[in-house]
N, C-alpha and C positions, 0 to 999 in steps of 0.2 A: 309812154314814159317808163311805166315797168318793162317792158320790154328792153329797151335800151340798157336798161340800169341791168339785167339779168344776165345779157350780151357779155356786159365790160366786166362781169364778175366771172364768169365761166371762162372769157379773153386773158384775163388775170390772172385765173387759178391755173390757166393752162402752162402759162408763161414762168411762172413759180415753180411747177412742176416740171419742165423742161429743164428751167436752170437748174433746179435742183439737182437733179440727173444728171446731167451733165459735169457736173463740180461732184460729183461723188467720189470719192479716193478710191482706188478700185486702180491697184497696182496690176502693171502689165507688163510681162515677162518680154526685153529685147532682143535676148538669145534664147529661142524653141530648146533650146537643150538641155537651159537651165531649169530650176524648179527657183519659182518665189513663195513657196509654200514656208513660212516660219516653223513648220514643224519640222520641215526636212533638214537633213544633215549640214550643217554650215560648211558655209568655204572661205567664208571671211575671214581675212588676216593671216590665210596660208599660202603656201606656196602651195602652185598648181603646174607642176611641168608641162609643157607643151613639145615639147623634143630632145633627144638626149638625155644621159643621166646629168641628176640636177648637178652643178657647179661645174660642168664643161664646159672646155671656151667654145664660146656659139652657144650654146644652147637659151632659151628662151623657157624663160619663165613669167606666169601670170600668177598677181597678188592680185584678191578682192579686199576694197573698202569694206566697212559695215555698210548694213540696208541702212540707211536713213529715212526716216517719215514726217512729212509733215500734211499740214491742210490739202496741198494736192498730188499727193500719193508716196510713194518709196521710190528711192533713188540709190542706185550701186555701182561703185566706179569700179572698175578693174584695170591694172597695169601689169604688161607686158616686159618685162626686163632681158635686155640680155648684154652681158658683160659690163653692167653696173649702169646701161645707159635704158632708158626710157624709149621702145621704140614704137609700142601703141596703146589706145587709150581709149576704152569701149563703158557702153554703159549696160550695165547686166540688167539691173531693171532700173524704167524710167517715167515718173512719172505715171499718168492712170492712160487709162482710149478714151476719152476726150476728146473732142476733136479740138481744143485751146491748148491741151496738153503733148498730146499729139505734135501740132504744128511749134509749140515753143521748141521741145524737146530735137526735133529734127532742124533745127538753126542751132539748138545751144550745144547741145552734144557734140558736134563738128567743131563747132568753136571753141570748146574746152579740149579735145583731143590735140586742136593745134597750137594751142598755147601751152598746153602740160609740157609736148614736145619739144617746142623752142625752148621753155625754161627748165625742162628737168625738172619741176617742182611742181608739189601740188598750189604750191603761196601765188596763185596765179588771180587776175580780175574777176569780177562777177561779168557774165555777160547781158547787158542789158535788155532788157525787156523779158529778164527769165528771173524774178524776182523770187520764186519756189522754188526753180533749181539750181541756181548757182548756191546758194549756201549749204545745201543738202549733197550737191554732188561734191564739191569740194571737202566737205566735212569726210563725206567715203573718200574721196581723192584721199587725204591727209592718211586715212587712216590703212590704205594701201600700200601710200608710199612707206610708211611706220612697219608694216609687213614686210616690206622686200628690203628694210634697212636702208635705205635710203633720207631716213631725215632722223 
């Protein structure tokens, strides 16, 4: 009988410790190029030229959201502009490696790029089953679009 009972305790503590792991916030960088280090120099809420000198017609310009954090991790939208329209819509950092976080992020991401796009706006749906990131990304979203002058 102790034996048994010892089993389901060390079974338990294992299972605690896994999850716990797991749900750690432990932000993970999208784009290798970026730094999510809070010490490093921000880029939030600038303008970031991508080609040509800035306010050429054509030319392409990326605004970042603020980092946003919550329970499971930081989240960074970025928006791509060029001649007042919205033409893409990336996540700088998203959520933690997880592998829950991981897998939400790679559905929601997508599905927030093509909604921002349809609607030109960051005022766009939560998408479901992404109950962490839709309010964190969107709040960077706003705060993006707020950079490039757009709301």
């Amino acid at each position: 009988m102790k034996a048994s009972r010892r089993a389901g305790v060390v079974l338990a503590s294992g299972a605690i410790v896994a999850v716990g792991w797991s749900a750690a916030p432990e932000a993970i960088p999208v784009d290798p190029t970026l730094s999510a280090d809070p010490q490093a120099p921000s880029q939030g809420g600038g303008a970031q030229p991508d080609a040509g000198p800035s306010g050429a017609p054509g030319a392409e310009q990326a605004f970042d959201g603020p980092p946003v954090s919550n329970l499971r991790g930081t989240y960074q939208a970025r928006i791509v502009v060029r001649d007042g329209e919205v033409v893409d819509v990336q996540a700088v950092v998203a959520g933690t490696s997880a592998y829950e976080s991981v897998a939400v992020n790679s559905v929601a991401i997508p599905e927030f790029r093509e909604r921002v796009l349809k609607a030109q706006s960051w005022d766009v749906d939560a998408v479901s089953g992404a109950s962490y990131t839709s309010p964190a990304f969107i709040e960077s979203l706003r705060g993006a679009f707020e950079a490039a002058g757009l709301e």
